[in-house]
Backbone as numpy.savetxt, mean C-alpha at the origin, in Angstrom:
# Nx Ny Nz CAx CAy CAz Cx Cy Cz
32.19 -9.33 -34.83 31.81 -8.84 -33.52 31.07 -9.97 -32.79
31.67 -10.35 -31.43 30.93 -10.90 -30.74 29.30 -11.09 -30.72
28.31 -11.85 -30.71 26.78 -12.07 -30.48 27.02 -11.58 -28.52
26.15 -10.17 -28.11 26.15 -9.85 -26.69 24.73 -10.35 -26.32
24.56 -10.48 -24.93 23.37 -10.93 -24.86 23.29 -10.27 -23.37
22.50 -10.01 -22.95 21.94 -9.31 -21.43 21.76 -10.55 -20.66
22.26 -10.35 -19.34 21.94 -11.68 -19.01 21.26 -11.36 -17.59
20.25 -11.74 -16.97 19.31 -10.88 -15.70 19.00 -12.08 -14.74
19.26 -11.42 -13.63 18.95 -12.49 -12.51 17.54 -12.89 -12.58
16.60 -12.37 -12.70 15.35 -12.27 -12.75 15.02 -12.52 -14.24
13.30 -13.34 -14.61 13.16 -13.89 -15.56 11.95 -12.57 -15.54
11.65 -12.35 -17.44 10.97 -11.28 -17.88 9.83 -11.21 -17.36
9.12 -12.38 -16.89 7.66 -12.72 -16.07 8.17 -12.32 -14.86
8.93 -12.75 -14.27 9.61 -11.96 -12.73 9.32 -10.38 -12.46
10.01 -9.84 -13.42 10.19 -8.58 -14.20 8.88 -7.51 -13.70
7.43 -8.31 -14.77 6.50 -7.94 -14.86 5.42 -8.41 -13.91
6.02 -9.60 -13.06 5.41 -9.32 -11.84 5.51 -8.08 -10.84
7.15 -7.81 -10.89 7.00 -7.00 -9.63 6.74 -5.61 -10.14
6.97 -4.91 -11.31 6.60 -3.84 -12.04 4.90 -3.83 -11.79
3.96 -4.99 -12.06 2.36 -4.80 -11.83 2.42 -4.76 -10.03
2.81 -5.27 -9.60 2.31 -5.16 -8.08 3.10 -4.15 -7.17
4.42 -3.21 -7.95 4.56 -1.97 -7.67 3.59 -0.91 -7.93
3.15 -1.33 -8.90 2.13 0.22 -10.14 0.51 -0.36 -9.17
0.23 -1.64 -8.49 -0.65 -1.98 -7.80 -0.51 -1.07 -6.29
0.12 -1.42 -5.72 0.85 -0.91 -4.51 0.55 0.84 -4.43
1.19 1.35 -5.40 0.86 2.91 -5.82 -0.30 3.10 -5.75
-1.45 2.41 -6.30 -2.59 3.09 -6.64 -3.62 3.08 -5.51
-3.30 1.79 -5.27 -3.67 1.12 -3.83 -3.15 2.49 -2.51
-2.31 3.17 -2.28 -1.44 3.60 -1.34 -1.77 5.26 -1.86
-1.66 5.53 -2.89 -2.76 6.77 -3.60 -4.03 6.92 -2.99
-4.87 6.27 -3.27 -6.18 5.99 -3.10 -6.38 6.35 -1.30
-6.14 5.05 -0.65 -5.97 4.80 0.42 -6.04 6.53 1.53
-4.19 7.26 0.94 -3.94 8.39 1.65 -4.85 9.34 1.26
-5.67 9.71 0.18 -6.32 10.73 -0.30 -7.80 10.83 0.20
-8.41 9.01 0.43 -9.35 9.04 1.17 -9.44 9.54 2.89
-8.49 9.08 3.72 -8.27 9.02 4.78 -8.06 10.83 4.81
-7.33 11.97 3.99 -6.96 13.48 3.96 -8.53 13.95 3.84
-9.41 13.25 3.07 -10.83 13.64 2.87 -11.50 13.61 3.83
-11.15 12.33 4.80 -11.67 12.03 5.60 -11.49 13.16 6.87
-10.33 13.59 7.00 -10.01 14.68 8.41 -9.91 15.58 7.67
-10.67 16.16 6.28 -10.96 17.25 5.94 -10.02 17.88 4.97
-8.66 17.67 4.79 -7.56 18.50 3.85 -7.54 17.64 2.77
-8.13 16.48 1.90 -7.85 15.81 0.78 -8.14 16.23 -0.53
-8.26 15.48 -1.24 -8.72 16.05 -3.19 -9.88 15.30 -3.08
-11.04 15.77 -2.66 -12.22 14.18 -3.48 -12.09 14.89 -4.63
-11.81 15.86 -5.33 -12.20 15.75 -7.01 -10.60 14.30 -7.77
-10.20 14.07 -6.77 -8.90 13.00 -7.35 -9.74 11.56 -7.13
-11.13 11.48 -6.15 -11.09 10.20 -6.37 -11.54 9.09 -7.30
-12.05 9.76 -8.04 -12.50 9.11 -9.46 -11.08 8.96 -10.37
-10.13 9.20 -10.57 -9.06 9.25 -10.44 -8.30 8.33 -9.92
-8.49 8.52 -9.26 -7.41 7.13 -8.60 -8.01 5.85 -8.27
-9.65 5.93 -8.34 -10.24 4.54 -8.58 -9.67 4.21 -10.00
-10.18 4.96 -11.10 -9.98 4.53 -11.95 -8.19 3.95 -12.51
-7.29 4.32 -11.79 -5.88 4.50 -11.69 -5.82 2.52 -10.71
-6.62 2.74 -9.59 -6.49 1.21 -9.31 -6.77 0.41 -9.73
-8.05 0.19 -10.69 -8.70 -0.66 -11.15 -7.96 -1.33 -12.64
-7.22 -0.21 -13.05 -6.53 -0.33 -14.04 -5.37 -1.61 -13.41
-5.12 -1.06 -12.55 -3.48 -1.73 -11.95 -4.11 -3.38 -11.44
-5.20 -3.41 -10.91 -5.69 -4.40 -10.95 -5.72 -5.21 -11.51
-6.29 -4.83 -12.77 -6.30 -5.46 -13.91 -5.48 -6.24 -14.63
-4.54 -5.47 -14.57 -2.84 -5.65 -15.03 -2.36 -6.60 -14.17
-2.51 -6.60 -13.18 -2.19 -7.60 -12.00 -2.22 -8.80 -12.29
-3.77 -8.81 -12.31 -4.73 -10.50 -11.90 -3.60 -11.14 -14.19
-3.64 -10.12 -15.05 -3.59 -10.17 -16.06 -1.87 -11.15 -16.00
-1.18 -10.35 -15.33 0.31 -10.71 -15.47 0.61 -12.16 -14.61
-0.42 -12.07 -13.52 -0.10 -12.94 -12.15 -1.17 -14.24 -12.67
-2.18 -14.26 -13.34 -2.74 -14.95 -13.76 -3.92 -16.05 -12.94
-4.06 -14.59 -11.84 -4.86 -15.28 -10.82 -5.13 -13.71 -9.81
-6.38 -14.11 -9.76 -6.52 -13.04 -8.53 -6.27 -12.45 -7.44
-5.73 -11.73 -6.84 -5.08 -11.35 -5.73 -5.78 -12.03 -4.43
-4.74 -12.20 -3.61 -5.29 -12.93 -2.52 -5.55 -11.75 -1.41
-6.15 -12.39 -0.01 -6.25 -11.04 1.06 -4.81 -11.03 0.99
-3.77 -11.96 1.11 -2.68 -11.66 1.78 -1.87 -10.87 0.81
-2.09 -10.92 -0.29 -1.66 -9.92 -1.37 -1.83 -8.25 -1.04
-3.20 -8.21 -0.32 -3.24 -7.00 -0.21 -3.20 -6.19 1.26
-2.81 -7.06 2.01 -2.77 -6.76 3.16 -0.83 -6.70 2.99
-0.18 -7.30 2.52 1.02 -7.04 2.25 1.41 -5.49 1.71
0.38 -5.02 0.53 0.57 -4.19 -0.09 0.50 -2.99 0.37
-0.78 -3.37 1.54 -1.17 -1.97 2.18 -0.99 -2.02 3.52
0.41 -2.79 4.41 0.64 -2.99 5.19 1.27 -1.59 6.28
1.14 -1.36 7.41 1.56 -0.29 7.63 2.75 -0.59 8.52
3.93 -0.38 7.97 4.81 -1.17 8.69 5.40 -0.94 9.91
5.88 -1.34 10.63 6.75 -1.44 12.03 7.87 -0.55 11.86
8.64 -0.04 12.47 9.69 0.62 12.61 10.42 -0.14 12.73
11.59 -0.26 12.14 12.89 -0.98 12.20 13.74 -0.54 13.65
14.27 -1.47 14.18 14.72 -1.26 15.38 16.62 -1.05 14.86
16.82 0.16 16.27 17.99 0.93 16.17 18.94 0.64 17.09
19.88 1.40 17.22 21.07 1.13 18.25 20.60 2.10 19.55
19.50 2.61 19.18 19.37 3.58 20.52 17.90 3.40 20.82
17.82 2.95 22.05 16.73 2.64 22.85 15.65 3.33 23.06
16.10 4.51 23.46 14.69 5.52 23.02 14.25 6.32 22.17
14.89 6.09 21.13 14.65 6.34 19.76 13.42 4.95 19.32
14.17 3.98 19.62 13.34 2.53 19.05 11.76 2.90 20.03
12.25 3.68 21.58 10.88 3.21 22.24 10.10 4.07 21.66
9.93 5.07 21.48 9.18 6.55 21.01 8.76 5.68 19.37
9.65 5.20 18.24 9.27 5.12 17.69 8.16 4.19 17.86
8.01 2.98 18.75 6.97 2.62 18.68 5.78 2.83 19.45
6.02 4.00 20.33 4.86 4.62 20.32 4.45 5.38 19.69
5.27 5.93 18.83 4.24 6.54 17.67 3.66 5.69 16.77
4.25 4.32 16.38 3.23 3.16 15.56 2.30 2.75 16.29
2.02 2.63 17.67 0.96 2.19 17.80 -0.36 3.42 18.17
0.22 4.65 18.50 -0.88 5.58 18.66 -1.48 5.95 16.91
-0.41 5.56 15.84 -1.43 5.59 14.37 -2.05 4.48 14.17
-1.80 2.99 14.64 -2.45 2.10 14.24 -3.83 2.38 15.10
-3.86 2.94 16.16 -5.09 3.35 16.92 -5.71 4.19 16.14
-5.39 5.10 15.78 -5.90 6.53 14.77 -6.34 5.84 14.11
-5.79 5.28 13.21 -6.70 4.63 12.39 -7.44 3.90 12.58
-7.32 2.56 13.28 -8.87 2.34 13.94 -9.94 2.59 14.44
-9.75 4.19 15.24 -10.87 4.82 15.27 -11.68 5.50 14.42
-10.79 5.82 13.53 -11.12 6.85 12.24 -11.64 6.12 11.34
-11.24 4.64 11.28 -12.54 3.60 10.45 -13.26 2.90 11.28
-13.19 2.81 12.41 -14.66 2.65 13.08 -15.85 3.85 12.77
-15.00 4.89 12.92 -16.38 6.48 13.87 -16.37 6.06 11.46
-15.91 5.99 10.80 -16.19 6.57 9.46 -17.03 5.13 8.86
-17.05 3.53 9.90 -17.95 3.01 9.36 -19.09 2.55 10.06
-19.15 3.69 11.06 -20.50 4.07 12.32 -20.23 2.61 13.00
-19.12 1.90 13.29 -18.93 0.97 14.51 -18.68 1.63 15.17
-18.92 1.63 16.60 -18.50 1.29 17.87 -17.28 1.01 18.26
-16.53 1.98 18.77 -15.08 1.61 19.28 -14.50 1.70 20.10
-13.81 1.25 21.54 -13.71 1.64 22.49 -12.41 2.30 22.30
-12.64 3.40 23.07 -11.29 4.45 22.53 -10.36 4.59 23.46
């Protein structure tokens, strides 16, 4: 019988990079939505000990696999809130981005008024 061998575009460190900074991403994006539901009142705080402990883990694993500490741009990637992809129909694309920018506002107010800055609204 033939010797088979698997053969992968991606190298096993590749692998286990993007597997830690998916399971990072999650916990990060967990965390994140459960605080912000707490914050306008419908969230779990009994989850947030929980999902600290759920990030810190992934962290760990991270800096462990990547062999260096996460950068801002690491995590501003991770917890990026993204743009709407643009469509074949114009006011579909326009609406959608007014709804990205009236949440990127929401949320700026909602972590200003939640870190007692000042925000012009």
């Amino acid at each position: 019988m033939p010797d088979l061998r698997v053969v992968a575009e991606r190298s096993e460190k590749e692998i286990r990079e993007q597997k830690a900074t998916r399971t990072l991403k999650s916990a990060l994006v967990n965390l994140a939505a459960n605080l912000l539901r707490v914050i306008r009142g419908a969230g779990k705080p009994d989850r947030i000990t929980e999902h600290l402990r759920a990030l810190a883990e992934a962290y760990v694993n991270w800096e462990d696999v990547h062999g260096r500490p996460a950068t801002d741009d690491v995590f501003h990637e991770l917890l990026n809130f993204p743009r709407p992809e643009p469509t074949e129909r114009e006011e579909q694309d326009e609406m959608a981005m007014i709804e990205y920018a009236i949440c990127r506002h929401a949320l700026q107010i909602v972590a200003s008024r939640t870190d007692s800055v000042t925000t012009r609204e």
